[in-house]
N, C-alpha and C positions, 0 to 999 in steps of 0.2 A: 926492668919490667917496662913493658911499650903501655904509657900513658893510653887510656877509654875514656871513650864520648859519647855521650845521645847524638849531638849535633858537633860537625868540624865546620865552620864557614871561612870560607877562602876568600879573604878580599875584606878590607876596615874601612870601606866606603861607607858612601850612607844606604845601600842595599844591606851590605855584612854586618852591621852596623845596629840596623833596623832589628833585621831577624836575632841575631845573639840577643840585643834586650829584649825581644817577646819571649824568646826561646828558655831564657833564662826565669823568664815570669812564668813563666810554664813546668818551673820544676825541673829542667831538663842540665844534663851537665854539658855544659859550651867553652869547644875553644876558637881562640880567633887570632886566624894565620894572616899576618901583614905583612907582604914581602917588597914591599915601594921604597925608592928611597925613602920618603917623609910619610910620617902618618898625617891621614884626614883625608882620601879618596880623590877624586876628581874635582867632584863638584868644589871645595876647600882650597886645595891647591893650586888646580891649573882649567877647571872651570867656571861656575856661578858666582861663588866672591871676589877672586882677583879681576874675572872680567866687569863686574857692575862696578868694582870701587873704581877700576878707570875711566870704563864709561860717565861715572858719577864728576869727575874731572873734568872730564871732554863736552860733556852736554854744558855744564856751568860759564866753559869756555865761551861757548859757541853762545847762549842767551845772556854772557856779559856784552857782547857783540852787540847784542840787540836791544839795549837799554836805551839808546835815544827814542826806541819807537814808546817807552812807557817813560819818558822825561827827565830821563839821568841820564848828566852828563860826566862820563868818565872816558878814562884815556884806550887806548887800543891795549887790549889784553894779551900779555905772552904767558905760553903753557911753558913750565918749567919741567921739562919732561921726566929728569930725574926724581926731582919732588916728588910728582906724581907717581910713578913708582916705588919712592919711600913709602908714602903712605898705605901704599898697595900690600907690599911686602909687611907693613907693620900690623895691618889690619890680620890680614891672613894666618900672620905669626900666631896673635893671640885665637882666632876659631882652630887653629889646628895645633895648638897647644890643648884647648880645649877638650878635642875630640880625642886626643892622645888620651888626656887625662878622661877621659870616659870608659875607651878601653881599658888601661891600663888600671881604672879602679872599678869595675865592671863586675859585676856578679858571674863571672867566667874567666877562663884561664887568656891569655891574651900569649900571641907567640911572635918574636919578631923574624920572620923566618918567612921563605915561597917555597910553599907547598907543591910535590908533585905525585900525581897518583902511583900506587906501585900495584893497586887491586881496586876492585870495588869498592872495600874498606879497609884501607890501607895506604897512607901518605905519607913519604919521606917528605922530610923538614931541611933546608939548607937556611943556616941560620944567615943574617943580615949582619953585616960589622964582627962585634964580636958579643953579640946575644948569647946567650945558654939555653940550647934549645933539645928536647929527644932530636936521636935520629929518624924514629918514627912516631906516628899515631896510628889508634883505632878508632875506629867511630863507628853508629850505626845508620848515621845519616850526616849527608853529606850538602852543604849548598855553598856554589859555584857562584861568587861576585867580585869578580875581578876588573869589573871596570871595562872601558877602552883608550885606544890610542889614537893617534892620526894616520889614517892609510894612505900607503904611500898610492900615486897616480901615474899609470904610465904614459907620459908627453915627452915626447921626443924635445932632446935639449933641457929639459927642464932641472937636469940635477947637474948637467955641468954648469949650466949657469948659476944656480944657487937659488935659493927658494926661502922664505920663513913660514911657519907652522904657527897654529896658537898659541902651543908654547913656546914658540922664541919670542912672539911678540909680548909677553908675561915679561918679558927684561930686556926687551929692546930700548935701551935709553936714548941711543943715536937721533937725533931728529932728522928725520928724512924730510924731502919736498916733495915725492910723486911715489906712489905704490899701484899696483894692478892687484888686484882680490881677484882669487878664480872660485866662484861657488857665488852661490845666491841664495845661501837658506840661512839657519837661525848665526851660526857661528862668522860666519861670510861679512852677513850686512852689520852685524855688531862691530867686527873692528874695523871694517869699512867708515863705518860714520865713527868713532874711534878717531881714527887720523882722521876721519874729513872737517871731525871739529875742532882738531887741533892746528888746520890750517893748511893739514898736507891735498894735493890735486889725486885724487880718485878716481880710478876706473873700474868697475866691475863687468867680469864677464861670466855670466851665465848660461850652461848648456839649454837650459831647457827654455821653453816660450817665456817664460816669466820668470820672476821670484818669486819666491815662495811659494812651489809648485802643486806642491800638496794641500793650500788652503784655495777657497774659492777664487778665481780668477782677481778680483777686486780690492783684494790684499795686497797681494803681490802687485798691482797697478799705482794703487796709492801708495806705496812706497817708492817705488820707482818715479813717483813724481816729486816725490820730498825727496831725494837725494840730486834729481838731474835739477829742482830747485835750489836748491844748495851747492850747484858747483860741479858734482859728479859727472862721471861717465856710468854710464850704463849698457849694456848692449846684452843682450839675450838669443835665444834661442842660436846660440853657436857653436863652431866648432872647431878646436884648437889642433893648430896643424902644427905647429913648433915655436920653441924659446928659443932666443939666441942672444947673445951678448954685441955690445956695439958700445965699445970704450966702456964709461961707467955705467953706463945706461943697459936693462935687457926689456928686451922687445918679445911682446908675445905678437904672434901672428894666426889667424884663424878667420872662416869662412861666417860672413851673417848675410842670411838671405840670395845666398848664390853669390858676392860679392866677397873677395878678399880683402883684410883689413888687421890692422896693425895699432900697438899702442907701446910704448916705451915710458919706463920707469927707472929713481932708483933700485927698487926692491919689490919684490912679489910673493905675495900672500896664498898659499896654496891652502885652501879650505872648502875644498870639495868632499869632507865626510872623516868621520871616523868607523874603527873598527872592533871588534870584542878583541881585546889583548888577553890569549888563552898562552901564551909563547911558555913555553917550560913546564906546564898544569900534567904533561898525558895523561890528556881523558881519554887514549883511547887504551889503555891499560885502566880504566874504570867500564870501558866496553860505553860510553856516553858518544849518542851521534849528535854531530853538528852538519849544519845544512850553507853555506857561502859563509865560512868563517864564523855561523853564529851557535851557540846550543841551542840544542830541539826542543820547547817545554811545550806544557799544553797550559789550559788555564790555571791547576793547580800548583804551578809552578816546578812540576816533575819532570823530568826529563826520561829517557827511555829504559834507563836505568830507576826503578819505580823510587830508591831511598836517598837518591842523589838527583837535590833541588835545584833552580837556578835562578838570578835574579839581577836586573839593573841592565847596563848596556852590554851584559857577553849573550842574552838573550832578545831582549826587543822586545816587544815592537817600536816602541816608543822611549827613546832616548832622554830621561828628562827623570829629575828628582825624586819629585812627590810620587813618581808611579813605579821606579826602583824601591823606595819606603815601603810603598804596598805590596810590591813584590816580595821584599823580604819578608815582610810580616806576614805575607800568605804562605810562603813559605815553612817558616818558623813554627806556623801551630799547623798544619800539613805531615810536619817534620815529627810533630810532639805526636800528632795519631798514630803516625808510622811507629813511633818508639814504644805507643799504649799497644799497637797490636789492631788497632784499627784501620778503617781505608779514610784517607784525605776527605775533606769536606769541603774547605773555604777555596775560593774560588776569585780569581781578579775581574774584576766590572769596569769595561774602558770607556763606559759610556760618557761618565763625566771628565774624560781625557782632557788635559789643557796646555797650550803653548802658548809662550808669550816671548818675543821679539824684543830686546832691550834698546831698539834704535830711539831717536827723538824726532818725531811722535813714536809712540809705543806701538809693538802690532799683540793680538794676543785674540785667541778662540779656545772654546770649552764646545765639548762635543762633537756631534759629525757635522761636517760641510754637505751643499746641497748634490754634488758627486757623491758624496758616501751615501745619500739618502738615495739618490738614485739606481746606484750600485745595487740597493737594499729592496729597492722594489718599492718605496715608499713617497705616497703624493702630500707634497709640500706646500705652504705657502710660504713668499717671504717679505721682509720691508727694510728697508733701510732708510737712518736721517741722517744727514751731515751735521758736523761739529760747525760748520760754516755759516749755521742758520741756529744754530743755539746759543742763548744770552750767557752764561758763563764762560765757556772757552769763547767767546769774542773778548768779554774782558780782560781773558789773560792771554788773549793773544795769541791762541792753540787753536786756529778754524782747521787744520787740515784732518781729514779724513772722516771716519765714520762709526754710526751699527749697524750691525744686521741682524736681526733676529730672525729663525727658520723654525717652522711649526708644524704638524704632522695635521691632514686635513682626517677628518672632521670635525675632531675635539676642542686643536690650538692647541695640542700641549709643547712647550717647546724643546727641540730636539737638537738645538745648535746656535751658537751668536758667536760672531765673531767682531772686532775692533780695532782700528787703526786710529789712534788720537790721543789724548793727554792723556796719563794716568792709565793706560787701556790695562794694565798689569792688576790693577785693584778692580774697576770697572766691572773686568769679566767676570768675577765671584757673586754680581747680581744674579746675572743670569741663572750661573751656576748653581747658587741657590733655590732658586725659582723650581731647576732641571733634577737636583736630587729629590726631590717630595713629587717631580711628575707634575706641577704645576702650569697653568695655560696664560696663553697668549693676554687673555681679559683678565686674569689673578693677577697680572704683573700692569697690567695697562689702573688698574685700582689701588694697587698699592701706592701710598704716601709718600712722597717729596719733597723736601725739602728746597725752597727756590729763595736764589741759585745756587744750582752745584751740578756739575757734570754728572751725578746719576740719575736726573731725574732725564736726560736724554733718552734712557730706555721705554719711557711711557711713552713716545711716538710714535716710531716701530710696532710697539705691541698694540695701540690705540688702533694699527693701522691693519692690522693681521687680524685683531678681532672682528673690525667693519667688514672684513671679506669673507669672513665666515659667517 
């Protein structure tokens, strides 16, 4: 007899993850198809934990360095790169031990097995090792989180030369002297400063005018000034004409500003994007369309097939955790109407959307940038203070970078802040708070502070946004 579902979710990330426990709290009967080598998703294995525990390394490295400037005398500090790594790997072991043991003792069936449609509702199952799995299921809803991969880039020379991905550098123990990072966004500048704290010579090249393209001009600037501070290359708005090998060393070549130009490395860092890894799913024997490799959903996390959901990076827009979490869960009770006989209701809200940049200083924003507000048809005010004129990060030594706070005129309510400076990853949750209840530019400029401490830099910007209103 072919095992029945309310819900099948494809994918033990933390989207498939999310929705099976709501789905499950909702009465519904859930299975959950993991077809990865290892459980625990992306985020677990080969993104957000393994890269901060290194990064956690690497920064430590980098402000042992800088202990004469606060009166400790200690000796020049070596990364022991393997170490590093151990502890990476061991860290890791146990959160995806954990999440094993979530599925695997979960209020739902759990299948070690990659799923592939054979109908609408209908999945052959190829089990994983040697799992014990049907060869099919039924189900009456369906939701798609399978995560993504690293896309590959077409540059000429680039693959006979040889390349590393995020994931190779997850177990790159080699210590290299010299790498080239090709990308300039969240993954890029993270193990970019990575080796550059650990001592290795850095070059970054990025296609577009800046980094960090998609936040306000000014992010992406003050980073680029903490890295060429520290050592780096940088170059921007380019464009890569070929890889080529020259002894141990490979040489990217590429055009900046009309001008040809060249950089040579041990090793090259290709981290120009990833993609939704649909590979072996056919969705299109569930009749499900995807639009440049991604699925189609609308807000209710439906796809064009009305009972088959999707959620996390094989949909988008926004490649990041906490908004796959939301994803699935909106999913999941969407899922549970479709199963009552009713039409979807909950609905995803990207208004308090947030990114945060793990480099040292931190970059990190909640909301829209003052392009999206413009985009929107929307009249702004905005202000910014620097960390370089506030008493707390002087003390510790953190001057670089900033806020900004962004306000819709005529109210003040605020509609966007963004941050580059110590701690910007916690930081940003003022604002954020402020932005879930609709609150204005003067509610945040009157709220109490504690001095000193790096939050109270937010009441000058909003001090300053009020005055203009």
């Amino acid at each position: 007899m072919t095992p029945a579902f309310d819900l099948a979710v494809v994918g033990g990330g933390s989207a498939g993850y999310a929705a099976a426990r709501t789905a499950s709290s909702l009465g519904l009967r859930v299975a959950v198809i993991e077809g990865g080598q290892r459980v625990g998703g992306l985020c677990i294995l080969r993104g957000c934990m393994p890269t901060k525990a290194m990064l956690e390394s690497a920064h430590r490295n980098h402000e042992i360095g800088r202990a004469a400037e606060f009166g400790i005398r200690v000796g020049r500090p070596k990364p022991d790169w393997k170490a590093i790594l151990r502890r990476k790997d061991r860290l890791i072991a146990e959160f995806a031990d954990y999440r094993k043991g979530q599925l695997e003792g979960g209020a739902f069936t759990f299948y070690r097995a990659r799923g592939r449609f054979l109908g609408p509702n209908r999945m052959a199952l190829d089990p994983v090792g040697r799992a014990k799995v049907p060869k099919e299921i039924e189900a009456k809803t369906f939701l798609v989180a399978t995560g993504s991969r690293t896309a590959k880039r077409e540059i000429p020379g680039l693959e006979e030369a040889g390349y590393w991905t995020s994931d190779d550098c997850l177990q790159a123990s080699r210590e290299v002297k010299s790498l080239v990072v090709l990308g300039g966004r969240a993954v890029a500048l993270e193990f970019a400063q990575y080796y550059a704290h650990l001592g290795v010579k850095v070059s970054v090249i990025q296609r577009s005018d800046r980094l960090l393209p998609d936040s306000d001009p000014e992010v992406g600037e003050a980073l680029a000034k903490v890295f060429l501070d520290q050592g780096a290359q940088v170059f921007c708005g380019t464009q890569i004409d070929r890889v080529t090998r020259r002894g141990k060393k490979k040489r990217v070549e590429f055009v900046q500003n009309g001008k040809r130009r060249s950089v040579e490395a041990e090793e090259i860092l290709q981290a120009l994007g990833r993609e939704p890894d649909l590979e072996g799913l056919h969705l299109e024997a569930a009749g499900v369309k995807t639009t440049k490799g991604k699925v189609v959903t609308d807000a209710a996390q439906q796809t064009n097939v009305p009972h088959i959901f999707a959620a996390g990076d094989v949909c988008g827009p926004y490649e990041v955790v906490h908004l796959a979490i939301q994803q699935g869960e909106v999913a999941a009770k969407n899922a549970a109407a479709r199963v009552a006989g009713r039409e979807p209701t909950e609905r995803m809200d990207y208004r308090l959307k947030l990114e945060v940049i793990f480099t040292s200083p931190e970059a990190a924003g909640v909301g829209y940038s003052e392009r999206e507000c413009r985009e929107k048809g929307w009249e702004v005010v905005t202000a910014s203070y620097p960390f370089a004129d506030h008493g707390k990060s002087m003390v510790m030594g953190a001057t670089e970078g900033f806020v900004k706070l962004i306000a819709l005129r005529p109210r003040g309510e605020i509609v966007g802040a963004q941050v580059v400076g110590p701690h910007a990853s916690d930081l940003i949750h003022e604002p954020l708070a402020i932005m879930r209840y609709k609150g204005t530019a003067e509610e945040m400029m009157n709220l109490p502070h504690y001095h000193p401490t790096l939050s109270e830099i937010w009441t000058y910007p909003a001090e300053e946004i009020a005055g203009k209103l």
